[in-house]
C-alpha positions as CSV (number, residue, x, y, z in Angstrom):
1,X,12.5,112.4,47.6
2,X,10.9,114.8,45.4
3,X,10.1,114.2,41.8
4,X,12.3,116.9,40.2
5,X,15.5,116.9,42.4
6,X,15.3,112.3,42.1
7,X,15.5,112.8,38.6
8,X,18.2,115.4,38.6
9,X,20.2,113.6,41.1
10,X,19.9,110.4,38.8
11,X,20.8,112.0,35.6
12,X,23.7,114.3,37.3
13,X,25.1,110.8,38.5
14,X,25.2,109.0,35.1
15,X,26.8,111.6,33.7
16,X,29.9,112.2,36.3
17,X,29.9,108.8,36.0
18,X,30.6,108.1,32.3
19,X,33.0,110.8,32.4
20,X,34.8,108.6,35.0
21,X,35.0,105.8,33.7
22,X,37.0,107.1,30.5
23,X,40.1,107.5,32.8
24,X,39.4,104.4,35.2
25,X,37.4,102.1,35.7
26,X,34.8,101.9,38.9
27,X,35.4,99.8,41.8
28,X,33.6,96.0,41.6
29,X,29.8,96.5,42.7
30,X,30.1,100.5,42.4
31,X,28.9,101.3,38.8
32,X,28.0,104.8,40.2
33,X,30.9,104.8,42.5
34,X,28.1,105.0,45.8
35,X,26.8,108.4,45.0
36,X,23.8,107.0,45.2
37,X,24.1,107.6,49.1
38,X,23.5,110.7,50.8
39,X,25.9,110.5,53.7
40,X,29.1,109.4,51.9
41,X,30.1,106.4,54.0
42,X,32.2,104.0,52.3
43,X,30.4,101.4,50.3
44,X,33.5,99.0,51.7
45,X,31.3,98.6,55.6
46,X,28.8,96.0,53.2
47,X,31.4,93.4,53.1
48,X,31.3,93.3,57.3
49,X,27.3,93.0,57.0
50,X,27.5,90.4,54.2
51,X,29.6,88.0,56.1
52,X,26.4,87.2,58.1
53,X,24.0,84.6,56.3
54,X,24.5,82.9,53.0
55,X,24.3,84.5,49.6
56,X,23.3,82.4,46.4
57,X,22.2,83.2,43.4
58,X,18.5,81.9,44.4
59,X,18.7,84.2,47.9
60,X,16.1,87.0,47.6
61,X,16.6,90.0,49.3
62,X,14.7,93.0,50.0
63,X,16.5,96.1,50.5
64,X,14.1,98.3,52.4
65,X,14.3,101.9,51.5
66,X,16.7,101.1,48.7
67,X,16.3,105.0,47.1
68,X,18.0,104.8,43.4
69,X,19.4,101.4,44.5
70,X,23.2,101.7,44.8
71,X,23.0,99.0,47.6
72,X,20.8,96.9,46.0
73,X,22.9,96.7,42.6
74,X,25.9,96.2,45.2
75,X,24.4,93.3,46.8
76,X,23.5,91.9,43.0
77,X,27.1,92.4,41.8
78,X,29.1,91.3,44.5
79,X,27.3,88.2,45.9
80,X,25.1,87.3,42.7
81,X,21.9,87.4,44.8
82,X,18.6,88.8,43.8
83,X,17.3,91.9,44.9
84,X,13.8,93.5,45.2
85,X,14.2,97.2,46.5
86,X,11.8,99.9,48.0
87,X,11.7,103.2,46.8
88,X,10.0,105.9,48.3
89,X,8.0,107.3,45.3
90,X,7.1,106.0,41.7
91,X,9.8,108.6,40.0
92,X,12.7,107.7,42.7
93,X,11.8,103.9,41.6
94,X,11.8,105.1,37.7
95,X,15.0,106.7,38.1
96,X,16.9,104.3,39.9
97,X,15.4,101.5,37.4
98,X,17.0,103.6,34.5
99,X,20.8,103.2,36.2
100,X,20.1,99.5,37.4
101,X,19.3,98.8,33.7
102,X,22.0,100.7,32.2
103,X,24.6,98.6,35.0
104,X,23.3,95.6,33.0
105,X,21.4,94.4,36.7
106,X,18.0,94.6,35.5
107,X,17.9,90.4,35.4
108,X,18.4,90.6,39.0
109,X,17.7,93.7,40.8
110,X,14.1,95.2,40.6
111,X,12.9,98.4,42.4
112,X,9.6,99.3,43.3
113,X,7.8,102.1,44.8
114,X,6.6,100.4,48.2
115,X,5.4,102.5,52.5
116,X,8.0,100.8,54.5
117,X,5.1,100.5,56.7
118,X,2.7,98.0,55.1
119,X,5.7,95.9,52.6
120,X,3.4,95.0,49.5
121,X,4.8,91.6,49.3
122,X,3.8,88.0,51.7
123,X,5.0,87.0,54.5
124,X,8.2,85.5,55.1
125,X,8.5,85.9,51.2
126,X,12.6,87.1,51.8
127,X,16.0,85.3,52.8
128,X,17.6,88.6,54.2
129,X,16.2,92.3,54.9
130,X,19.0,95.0,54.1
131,X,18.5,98.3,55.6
132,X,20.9,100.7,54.7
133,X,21.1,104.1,56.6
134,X,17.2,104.6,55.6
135,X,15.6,104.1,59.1
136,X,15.8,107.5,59.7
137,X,14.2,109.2,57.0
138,X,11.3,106.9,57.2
139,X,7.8,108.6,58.4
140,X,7.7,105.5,60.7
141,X,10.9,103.8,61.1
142,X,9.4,101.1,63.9
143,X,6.6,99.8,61.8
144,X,9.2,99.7,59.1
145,X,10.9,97.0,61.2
146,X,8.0,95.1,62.1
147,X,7.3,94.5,58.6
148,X,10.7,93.3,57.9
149,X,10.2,91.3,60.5
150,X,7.0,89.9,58.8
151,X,8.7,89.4,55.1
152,X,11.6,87.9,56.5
153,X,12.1,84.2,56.3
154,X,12.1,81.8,59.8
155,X,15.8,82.1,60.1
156,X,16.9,85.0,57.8
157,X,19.0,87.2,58.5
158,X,18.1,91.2,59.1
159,X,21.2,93.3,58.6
160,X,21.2,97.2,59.3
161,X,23.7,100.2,59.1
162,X,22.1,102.8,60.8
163,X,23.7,106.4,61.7
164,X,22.6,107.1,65.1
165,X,22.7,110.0,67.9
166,X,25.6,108.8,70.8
167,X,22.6,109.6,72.8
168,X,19.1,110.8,73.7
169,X,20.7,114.2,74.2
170,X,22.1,115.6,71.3
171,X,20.3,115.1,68.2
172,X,21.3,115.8,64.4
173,X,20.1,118.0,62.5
174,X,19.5,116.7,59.5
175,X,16.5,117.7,57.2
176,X,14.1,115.3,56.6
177,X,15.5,112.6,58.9
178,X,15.3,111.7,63.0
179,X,18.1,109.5,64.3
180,X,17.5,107.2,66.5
181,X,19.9,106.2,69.3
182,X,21.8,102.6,68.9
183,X,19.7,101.4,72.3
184,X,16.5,102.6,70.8
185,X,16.9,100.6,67.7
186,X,18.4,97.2,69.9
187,X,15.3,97.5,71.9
188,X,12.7,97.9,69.0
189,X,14.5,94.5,67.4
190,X,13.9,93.2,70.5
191,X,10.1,94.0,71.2
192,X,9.2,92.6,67.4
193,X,11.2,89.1,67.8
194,X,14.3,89.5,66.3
195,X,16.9,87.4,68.5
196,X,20.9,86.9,68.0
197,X,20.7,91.0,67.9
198,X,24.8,92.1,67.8
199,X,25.9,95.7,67.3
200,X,28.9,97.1,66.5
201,X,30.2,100.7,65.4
202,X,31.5,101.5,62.1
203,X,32.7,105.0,63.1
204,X,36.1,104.8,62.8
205,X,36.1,102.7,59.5
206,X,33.5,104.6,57.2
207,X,35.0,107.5,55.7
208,X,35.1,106.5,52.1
209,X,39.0,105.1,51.3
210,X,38.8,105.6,47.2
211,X,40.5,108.6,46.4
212,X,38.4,108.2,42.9
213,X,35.2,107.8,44.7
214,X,35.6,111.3,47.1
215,X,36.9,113.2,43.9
216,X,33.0,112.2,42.1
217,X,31.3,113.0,45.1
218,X,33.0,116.7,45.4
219,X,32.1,116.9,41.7
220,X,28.7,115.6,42.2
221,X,28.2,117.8,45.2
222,X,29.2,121.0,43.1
223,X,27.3,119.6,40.1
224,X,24.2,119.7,42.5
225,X,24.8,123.4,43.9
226,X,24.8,124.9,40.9
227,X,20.8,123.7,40.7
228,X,18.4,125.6,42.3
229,X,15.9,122.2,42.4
230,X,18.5,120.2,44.3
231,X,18.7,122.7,47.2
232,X,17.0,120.3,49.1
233,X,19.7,117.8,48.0
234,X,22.4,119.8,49.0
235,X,21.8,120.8,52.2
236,X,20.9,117.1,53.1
237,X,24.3,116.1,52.2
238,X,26.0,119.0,53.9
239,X,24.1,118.3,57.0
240,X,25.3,114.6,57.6
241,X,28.5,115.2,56.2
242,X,29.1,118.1,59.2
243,X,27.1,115.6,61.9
244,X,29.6,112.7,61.0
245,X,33.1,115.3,61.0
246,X,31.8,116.4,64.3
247,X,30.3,113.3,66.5
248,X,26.9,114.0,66.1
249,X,25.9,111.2,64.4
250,X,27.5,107.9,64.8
251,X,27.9,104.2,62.1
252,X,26.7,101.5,63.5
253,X,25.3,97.8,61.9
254,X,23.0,95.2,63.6
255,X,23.1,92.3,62.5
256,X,20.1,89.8,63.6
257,X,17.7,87.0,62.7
258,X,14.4,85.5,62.5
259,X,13.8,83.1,64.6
């Protein structure tokens, strides 16, 4: 994400935000209510991914292509674990450090600029990989999984929401990102070692259900068109919001592990 609109989209979000929370409080694990993410799919799908593997205050996780880190503080708040995650540039990684330390999660989540494609950190250094709906906007989404593959742990767990095309067909269009289909992604899993692969879609369950949550993101969204530098921004968010409504883009998570 570009330097200007990052910034913008972190300081419009802190400020919705503390407006909120002066008539009610944010859900557990959402100090920014998920408008951290892009496509607007309910932050309530994570509970289904966490169920797999053990979470401990001494698990490490890397949350690849973590952006300003909603998931990441998620994972910290709700299961107590720590958290390293990747951003795409040095000001996405700023700006998301800014609302991590003002969540009072800087102890235990850290985010650092980091190519998906060549991980800056050692082998099997991680208990669990999280990706969360990043795989597409990666410049190279299937070295990206080979290196989680590498950092992961003998027996960790990889755990993916992904929003995919129903087929090889009919693709999204969605600037700046290139869905993948659900077999495409199994198979890739497959081909870099990754065994006990199980899919499921999320479709059906991941509109967001918090009435308080969709009211801040039509704010944040009308916030954000009223800024020529978050065009970009905007019309990402319009995009997969229309490809979800109409089919063409599906939910789906993967769960799998290390052998």
């Amino acid at each position: 994400m570009p330097e200007a609109p990052v910034a913008r989209l972190a300081a419009a979000i802190e400020t919705l935000v503390r407006a909120h929370k002066a008539a009610a409080p944010a859900p557990r694990g959402l100090q920014y209510l998920g408008l951290e993410r892009a496509s607007g799919t309910g932050f309530h799908l994570l509970d289904a991914l966490a169920a797999r593997g053990i979470f401990r205050k001494y698990e490490l996780v890397l949350d690849l292509g973590a952006g300003l880190g909603g998931t990441s503080r998620w994972l910290a708040a709700r299961l107590g674990c720590e958290v390293v995650g990747t951003a795409a540039s040095r000001a996405e990684a700023d700006a998301g450090e800014a609302l991590t330390r003002r969540a009072g999660l800087s102890p235990q989540v850290r985010l650092v600029p980091a190519d998906p494609a060549a991980l800056p950190f050692r082998a099997a250094h991680f208990t669990h990989v999280w990706i969360l709906e990043a795989l597409p906007r990666l410049p190279d989404p299937t070295a990206a999984l080979r290196e989680a593959h590498r950092v992961l742990r003998r027996g960790g767990t990889l755990a993916i929401q992904d929003l995919v095309c129903p087929d090889a067909v009919r693709a999204a269009a969605i600037p700046g990102w290139t869905p993948a289909t659900a077999a495409e992604r199994m198979a890739a899993l497959e081909r870099f070692g990754f065994v006990e692969a199980a899919l499921r879609d999320r479709t059906a369950e991941a509109p967001e259900r918090s009435a308080q949550v969709v009211a801040a993101r039509d704010r944040l969204l009308a916030r954000l068109r009223r800024d020529p530098r978050c065009a970009q921004l905007v019309r990402e968010r319009e995009a997969l919001a229309a490809a979800l409504a109409d089919g063409a883009l599906r939910v789906v998570q993967i769960v799998a592990r290390r052998p």
